[in-house]
C-alpha positions, 0 to 999 in steps of 0.5 A: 070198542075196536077189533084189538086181534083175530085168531083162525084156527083150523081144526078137524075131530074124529066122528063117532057112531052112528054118525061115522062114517058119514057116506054121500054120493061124494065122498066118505068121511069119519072126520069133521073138519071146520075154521073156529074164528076168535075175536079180540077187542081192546075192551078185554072180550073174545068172540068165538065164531067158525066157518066150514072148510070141510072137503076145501082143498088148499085152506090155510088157517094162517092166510085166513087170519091174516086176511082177516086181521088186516082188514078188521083189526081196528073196526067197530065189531057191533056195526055188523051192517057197516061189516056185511056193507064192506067187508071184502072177505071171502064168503066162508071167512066172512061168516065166521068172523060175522057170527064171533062179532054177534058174540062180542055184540051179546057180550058187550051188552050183556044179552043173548043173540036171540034178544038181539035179533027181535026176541025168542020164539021158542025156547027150545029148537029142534033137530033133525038127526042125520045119517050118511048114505046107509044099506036097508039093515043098517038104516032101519038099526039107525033110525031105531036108536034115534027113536030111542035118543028123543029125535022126531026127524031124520035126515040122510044122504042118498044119490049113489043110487036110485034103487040104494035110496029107495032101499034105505028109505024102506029100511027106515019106515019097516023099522020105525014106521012114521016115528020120525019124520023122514027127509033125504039129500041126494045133494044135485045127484040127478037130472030132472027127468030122475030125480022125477022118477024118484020123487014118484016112488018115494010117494008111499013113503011119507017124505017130509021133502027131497032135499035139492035132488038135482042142480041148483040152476035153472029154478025152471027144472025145480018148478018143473020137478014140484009139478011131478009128484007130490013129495014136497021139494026142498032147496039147500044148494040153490040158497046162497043170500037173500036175492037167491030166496026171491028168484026161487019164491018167485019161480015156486020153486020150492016148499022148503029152505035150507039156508046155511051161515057158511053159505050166505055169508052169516047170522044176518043174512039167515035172519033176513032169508027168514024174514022173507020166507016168513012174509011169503009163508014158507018154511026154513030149515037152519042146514048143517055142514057138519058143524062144532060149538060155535056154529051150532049155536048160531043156528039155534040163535037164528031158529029161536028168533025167527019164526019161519024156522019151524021145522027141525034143523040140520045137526051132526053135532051129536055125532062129533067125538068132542068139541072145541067148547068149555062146555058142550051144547046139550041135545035133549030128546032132539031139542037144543035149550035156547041159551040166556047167556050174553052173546051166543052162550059159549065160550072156546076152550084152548086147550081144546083147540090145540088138540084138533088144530091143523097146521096150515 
């Protein structure tokens, strides 16, 4: 079986509430914007894979898939080790392609990615319900519909500001109590010394962790920070590949991690820093860049497989207004059914795709 042909198209779908609009210390956003990858074999089968170009400048959908078809066009598409050993590709491009080549691996053979990867876990995976930045009112009237939709985890952004964070915090707690499991990202928005002062007021409030307040490096100033509170640490931004796992392991600096496929290059990769966090006894969490079908799937492969990810995992999935699918994944009382379909269990719909493509 060789890579007969691959498609890259960029698409972009309206959020819905309570999802949109979706406000960080960043930016505001009411769209979700990814790259849905399609592979192609001489033996007839598609992969379907997608990696996120959300707030990129310059992304071309076109350059992208020539990137991709004049190097892979050709290749064995179930060598995904010769793949992660060779391929040149830019990291985003090069996770797309990695996880529509897993799908073409579990199709060939007839066996979900989860079976390829060692076996399933657990059956069902669950997800955290997330929430842009939000005022005391609304963050309470959020978490209560989450309540009411089946999730038992929440996650928001925060960063703007400390008192802002604090608020909607308590706007969560006043409203649900400890009905959800509470973690917020100020995505790197302070330094150290606030970040500090922050983790000491968020103390009464239960967090489950306080995700990356502060930037990704030096590991010394997450060391640090872990040593001035006891609200537990996470690491999102500072997680690009496995050696980045060991230097934080090593460093202690950090209680949780949140890998992302986008970010360290594809399912692999996310199995590998799950084997490793798995040995050393810490906990992962699946991290979502605002993600469609495909990928979405490929977390819940990778969290049904490995044990470290025992927590709920990052989704705004819930939030999108349709999907580039034949058939959308099911969120269930804040848990995702592991698919015993061949590969990753989806297929791409195109007329879906041409709706939402961007031309670029």
């Amino acid at each position: 079986m060789q890579v007969s042909n691959v498609h890259v198209t960029v698409i972009d779908v309206p959020q819905i509430e309570p999802i949109s609009p979706y406000r960080s210390h960043v930016r505001t956003s009411s769209t979700t914007r990814s790259a849905i990858v399609q592979v192609e074999t001489d033996d007839g089968l598609s992969g379907w894979g997608e990696h996120n170009v959300n707030f990129l400048e310059g992304i071309s959908g076109q350059q992208m898939q020539q990137l991709a078809r004049d190097w892979l066009i050709g290749k064995d598409p179930q060598n995904i080790t010769a793949f992660h050993r060779d391929c040149p590709l830019e990291t985003r491009l090069k996770s797309g392609i990695e996880l529509a080549l897993w799908d073409l691996c579990g199709k060939s053979l007839g066996l979900p990615v989860a079976v390829l990867l060692g076996g399933v876990v657990r059956e069902h995976v669950e997800v955290a319900a997330c929430m842009g930045i939000q005022s005391y009112a609304r963050a309470g009237e959020i978490a209560a519909y989450y309540v009411e939709q089946g999730f038992g985890s929440l996650k928001t952004k925060a960063g703007t500001d400390m008192d802002e964070d604090i608020e909607m915090v308590r706007g969560v707690r006043d409203a649900v109590g400890d009905k959800l499991k509470l973690r917020i990202d100020p995505n790197r928005a302070y330094s150290p010394r606030e970040a500090a002062e922050l983790a000491k007021r968020l103390e009464p409030y239960n967090l489950e962790y306080l995700e990356q307040p502060i930037p990704a490096e030096p590991l010394s100033d997450a060391t640090w920070l872990r040593s001035q509170t006891t609200v537990p640490i996470a690491l999102n931004e500072s997680v690009t590949d496995p050696g980045s796992v060991l230097r934080i392991l090593q460093a202690d600096a950090a209680e949780f991690l949140l890998p992302d496929t986008h970010i360290a290059g594809g399912i692999l990769p996310c199995v590998t820093i799950g084997r490793i966090c798995e040995a050393a006894g810490i906990t992962c969490i699946m991290h979502c860049g605002h993600d469609f079908g495909p990928k979405t799937a490929a977390m819940v492969h990778v969290a049904a497989a490995c044990q470290a990810y025992s927590l709920a995992n990052d989704t705004t999935y819930f939030g999108l207004e349709d999907d580039i699918l034949t058939e959308r994944i099911q969120i269930r009382n804040g848990k995702i059914a592991v698919s015993n379909k061949p590969g990753l269990g989806i297929e791409g719909d195109p007329e879906r795709i041409a709706k939402y493509k961007v031309a670029c």
